[in-house]
Backbone as ProteinMPNN parsed JSONL, in Angstrom:
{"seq_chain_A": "XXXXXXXXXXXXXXXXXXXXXXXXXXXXXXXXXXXXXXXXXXXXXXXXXXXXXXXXXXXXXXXXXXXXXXXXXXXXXXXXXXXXXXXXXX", "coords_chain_A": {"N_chain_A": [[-171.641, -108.113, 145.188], [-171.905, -107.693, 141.62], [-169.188, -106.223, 139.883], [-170.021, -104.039, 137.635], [-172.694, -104.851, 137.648], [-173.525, -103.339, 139.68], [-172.275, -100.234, 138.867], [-173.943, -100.15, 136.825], [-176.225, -99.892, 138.356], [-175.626, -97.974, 139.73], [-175.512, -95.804, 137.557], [-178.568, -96.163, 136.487], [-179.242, -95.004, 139.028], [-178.686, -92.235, 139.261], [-179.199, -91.125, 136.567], [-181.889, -91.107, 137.375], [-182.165, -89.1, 138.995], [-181.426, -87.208, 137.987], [-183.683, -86.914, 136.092], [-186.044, -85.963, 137.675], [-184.74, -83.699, 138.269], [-185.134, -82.143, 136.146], [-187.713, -82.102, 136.128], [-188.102, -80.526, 138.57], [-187.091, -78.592, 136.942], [-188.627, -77.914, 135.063], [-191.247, -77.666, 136.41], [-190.163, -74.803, 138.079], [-190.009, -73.337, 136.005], [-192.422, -73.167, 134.797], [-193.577, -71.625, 137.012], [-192.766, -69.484, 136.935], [-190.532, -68.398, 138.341], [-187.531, -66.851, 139.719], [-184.973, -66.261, 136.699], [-182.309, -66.473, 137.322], [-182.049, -68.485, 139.29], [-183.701, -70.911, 137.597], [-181.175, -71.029, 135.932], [-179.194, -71.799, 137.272], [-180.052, -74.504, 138.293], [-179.989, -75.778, 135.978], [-177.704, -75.549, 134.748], [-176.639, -77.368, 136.565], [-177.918, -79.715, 136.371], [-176.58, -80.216, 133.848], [-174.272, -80.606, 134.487], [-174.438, -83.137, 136.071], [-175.14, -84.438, 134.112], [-172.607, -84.691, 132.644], [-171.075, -86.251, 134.342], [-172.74, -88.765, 134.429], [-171.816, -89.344, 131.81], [-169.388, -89.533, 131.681], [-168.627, -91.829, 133.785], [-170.211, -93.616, 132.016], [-168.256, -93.491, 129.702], [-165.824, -94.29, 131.026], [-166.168, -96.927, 131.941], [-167.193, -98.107, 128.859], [-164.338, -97.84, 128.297], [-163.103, -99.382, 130.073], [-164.078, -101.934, 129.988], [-165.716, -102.702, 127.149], [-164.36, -101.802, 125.145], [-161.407, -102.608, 125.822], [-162.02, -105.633, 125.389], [-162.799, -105.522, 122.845], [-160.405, -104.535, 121.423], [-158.267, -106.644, 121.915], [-159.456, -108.237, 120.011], [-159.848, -107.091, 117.832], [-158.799, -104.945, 114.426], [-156.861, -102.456, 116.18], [-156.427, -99.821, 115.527], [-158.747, -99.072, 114.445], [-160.799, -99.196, 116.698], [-159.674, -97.33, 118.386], [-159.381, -95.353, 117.021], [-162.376, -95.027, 116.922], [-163.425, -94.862, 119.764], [-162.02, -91.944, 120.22], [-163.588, -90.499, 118.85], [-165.828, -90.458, 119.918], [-165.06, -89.479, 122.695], [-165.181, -87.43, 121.542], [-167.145, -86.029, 120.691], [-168.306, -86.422, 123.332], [-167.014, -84.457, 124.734], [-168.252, -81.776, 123.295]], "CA_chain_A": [[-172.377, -107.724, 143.981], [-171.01, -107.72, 140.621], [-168.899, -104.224, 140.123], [-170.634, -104.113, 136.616], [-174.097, -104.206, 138.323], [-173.252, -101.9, 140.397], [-172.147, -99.543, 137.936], [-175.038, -100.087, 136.143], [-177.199, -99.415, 139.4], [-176.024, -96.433, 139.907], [-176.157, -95.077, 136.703], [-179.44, -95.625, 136.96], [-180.031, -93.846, 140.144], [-177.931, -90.902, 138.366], [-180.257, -90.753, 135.288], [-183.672, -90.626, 138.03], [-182.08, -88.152, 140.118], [-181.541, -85.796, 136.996], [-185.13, -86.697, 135.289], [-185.809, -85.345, 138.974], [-184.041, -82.284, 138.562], [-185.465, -81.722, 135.136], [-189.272, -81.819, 136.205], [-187.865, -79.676, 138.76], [-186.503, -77.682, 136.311], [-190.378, -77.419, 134.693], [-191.728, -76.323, 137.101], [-189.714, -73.445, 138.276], [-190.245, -72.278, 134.524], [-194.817, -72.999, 135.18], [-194.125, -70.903, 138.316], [-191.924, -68.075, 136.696], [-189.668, -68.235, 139.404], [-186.416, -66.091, 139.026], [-184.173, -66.566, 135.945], [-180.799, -66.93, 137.905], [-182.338, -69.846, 139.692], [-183.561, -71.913, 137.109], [-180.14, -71.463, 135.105], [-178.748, -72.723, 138.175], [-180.661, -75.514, 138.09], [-179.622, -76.062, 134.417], [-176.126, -75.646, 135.245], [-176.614, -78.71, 137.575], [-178.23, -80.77, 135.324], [-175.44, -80.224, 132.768], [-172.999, -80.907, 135.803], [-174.844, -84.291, 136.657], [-174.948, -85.357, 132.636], [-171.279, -84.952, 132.471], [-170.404, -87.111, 135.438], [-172.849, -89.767, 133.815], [-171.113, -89.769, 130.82], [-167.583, -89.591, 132.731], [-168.678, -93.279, 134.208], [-170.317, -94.384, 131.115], [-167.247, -93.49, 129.144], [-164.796, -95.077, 131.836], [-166.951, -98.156, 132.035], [-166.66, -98.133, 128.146], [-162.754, -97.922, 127.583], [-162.196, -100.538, 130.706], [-164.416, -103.47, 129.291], [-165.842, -103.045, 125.866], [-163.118, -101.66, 124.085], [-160.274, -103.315, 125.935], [-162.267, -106.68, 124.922], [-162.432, -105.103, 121.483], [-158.572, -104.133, 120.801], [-157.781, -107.811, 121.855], [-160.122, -109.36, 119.111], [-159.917, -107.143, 116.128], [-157.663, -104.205, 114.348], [-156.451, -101.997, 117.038], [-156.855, -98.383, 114.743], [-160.511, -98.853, 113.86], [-161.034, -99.112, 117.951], [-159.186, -96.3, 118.494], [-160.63, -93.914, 116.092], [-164.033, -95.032, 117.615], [-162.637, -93.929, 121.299], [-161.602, -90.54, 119.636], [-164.721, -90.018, 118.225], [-166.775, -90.729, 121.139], [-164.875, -88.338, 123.757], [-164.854, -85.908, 120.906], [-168.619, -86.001, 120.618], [-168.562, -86.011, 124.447], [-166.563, -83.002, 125.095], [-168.797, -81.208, 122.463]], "C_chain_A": [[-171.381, -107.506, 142.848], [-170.421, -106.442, 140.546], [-169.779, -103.801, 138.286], [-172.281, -103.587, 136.619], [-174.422, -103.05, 139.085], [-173.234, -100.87, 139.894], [-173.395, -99.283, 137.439], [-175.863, -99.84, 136.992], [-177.352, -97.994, 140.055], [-176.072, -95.225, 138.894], [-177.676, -95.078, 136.47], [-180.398, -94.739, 137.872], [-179.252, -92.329, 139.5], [-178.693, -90.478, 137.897], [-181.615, -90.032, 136.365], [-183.646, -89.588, 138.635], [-182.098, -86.684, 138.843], [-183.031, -85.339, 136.207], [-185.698, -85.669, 136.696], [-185.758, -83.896, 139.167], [-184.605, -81.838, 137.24], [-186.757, -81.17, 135.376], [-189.408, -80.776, 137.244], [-188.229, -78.068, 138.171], [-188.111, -76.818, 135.404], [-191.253, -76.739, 135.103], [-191.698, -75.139, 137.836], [-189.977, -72.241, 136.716], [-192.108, -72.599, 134.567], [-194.084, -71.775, 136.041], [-193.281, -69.584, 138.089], [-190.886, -67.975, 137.657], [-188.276, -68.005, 138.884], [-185.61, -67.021, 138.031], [-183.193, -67.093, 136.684], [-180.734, -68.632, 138.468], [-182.433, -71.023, 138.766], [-182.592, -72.14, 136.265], [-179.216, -71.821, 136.085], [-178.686, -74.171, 138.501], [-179.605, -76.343, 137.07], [-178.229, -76.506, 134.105], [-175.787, -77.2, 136.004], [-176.803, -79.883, 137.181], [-177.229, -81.125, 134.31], [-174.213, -81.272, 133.464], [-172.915, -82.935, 135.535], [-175.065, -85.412, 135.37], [-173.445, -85.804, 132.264], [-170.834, -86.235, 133.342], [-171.154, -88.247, 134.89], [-172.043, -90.302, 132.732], [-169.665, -90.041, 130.515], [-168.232, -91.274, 132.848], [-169.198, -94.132, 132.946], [-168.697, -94.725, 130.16], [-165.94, -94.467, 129.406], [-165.098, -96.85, 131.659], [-166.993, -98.696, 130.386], [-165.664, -98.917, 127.547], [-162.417, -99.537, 128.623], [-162.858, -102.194, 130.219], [-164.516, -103.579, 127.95], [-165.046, -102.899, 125.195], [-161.549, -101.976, 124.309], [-160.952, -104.885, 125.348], [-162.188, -106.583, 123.224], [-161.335, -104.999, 120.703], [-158.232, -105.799, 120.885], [-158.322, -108.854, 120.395], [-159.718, -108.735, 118.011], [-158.883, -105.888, 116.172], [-157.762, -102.653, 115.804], [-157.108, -100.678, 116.649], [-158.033, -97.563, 115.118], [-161.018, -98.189, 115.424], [-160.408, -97.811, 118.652], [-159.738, -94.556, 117.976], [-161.926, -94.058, 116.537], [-164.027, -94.459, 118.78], [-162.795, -92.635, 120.862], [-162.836, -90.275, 119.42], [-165.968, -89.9, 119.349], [-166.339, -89.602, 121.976], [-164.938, -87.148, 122.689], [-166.731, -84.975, 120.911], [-168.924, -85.686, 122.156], [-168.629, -85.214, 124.976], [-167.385, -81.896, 124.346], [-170.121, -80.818, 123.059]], "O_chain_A": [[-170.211, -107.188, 143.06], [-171.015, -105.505, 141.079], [-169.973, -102.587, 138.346], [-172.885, -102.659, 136.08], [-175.283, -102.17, 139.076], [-174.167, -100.156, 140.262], [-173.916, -98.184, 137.633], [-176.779, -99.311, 136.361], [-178.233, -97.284, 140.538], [-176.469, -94.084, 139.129], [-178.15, -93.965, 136.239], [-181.473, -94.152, 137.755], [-179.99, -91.345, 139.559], [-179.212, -89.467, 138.371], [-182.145, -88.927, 136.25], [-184.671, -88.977, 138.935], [-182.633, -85.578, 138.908], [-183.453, -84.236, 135.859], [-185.671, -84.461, 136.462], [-186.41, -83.14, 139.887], [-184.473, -80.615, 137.277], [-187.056, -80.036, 135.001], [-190.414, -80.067, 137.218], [-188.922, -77.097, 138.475], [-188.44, -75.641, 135.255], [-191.876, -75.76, 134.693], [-192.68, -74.497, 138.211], [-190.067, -71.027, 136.529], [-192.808, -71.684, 134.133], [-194.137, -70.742, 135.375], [-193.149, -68.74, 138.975], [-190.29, -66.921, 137.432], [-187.793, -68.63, 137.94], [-185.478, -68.225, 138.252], [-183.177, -68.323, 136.726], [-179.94, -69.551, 138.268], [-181.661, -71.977, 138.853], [-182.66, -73.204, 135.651], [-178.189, -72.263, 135.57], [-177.724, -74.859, 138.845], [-178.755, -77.201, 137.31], [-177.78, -77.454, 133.461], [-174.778, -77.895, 135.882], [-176.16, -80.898, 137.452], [-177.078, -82.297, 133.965], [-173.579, -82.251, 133.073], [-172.037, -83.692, 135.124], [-175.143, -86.639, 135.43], [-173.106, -86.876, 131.762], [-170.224, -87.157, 132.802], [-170.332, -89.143, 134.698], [-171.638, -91.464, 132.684], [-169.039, -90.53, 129.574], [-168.245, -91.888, 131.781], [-168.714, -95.251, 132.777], [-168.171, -95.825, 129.996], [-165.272, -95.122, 128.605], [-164.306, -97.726, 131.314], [-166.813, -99.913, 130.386], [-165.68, -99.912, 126.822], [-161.779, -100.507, 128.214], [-162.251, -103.262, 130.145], [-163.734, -104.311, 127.344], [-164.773, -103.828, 124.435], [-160.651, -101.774, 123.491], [-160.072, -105.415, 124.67], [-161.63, -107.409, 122.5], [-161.275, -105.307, 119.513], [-157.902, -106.278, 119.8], [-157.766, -109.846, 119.924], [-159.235, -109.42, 117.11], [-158.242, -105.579, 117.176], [-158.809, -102.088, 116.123], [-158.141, -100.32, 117.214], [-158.331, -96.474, 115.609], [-161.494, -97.057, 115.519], [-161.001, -97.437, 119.663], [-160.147, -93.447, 118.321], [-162.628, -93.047, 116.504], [-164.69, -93.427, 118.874], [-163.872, -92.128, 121.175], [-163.159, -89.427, 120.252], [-166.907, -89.106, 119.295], [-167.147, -88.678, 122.07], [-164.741, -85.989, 123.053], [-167.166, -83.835, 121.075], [-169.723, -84.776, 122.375], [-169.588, -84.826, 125.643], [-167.164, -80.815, 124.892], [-170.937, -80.185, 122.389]]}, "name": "protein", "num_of_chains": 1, "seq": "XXXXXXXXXXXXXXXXXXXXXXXXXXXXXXXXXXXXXXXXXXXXXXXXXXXXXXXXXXXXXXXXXXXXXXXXXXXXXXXXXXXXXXXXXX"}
């Protein structure tokens, strides 16, 4: 299988597993069920967005924007990088 598809296959199962954990997350807040828990939850969800955006990011720098630096000014591509993990980390 392509590693590309792949990638892309399991970021999708990533994303379903968190919508998942979100509707979860809904209905522990319908059912009142303790605070600690559902910011547990929440915590998890946060967890499981990061690590998407860890592989998106990676997946990113190793194709699009190494195909990018080769074609046009180097800088511009650079400062776009920067701006992206800065927005990420945020």
């Amino acid at each position: 299988m392509d590693k590309q598809l792949k990638t892309k296959e399991n970021i999708i199962n990533r994303l379903k597993k968190i919508e998942g954990q979100v509707k979860g997350i809904q209905r522990m807040v319908k059912e009142e069920k303790y605070c600690v828990d559902i910011l547990v939850q929440i915590a998890a969800v946060r967890a499981a967005i990061n690590k998407v955006g860890g592989i998106i990011l990676k997946q990113y720098t190793l194709e699009c924007l190494k195909k990018e630096i080769d074609c046009k000014d180097n800088d511009d591509k650079i400062e776009e990088l920067i701006g992206v993990i800065t927005k990420f980390m945020n």
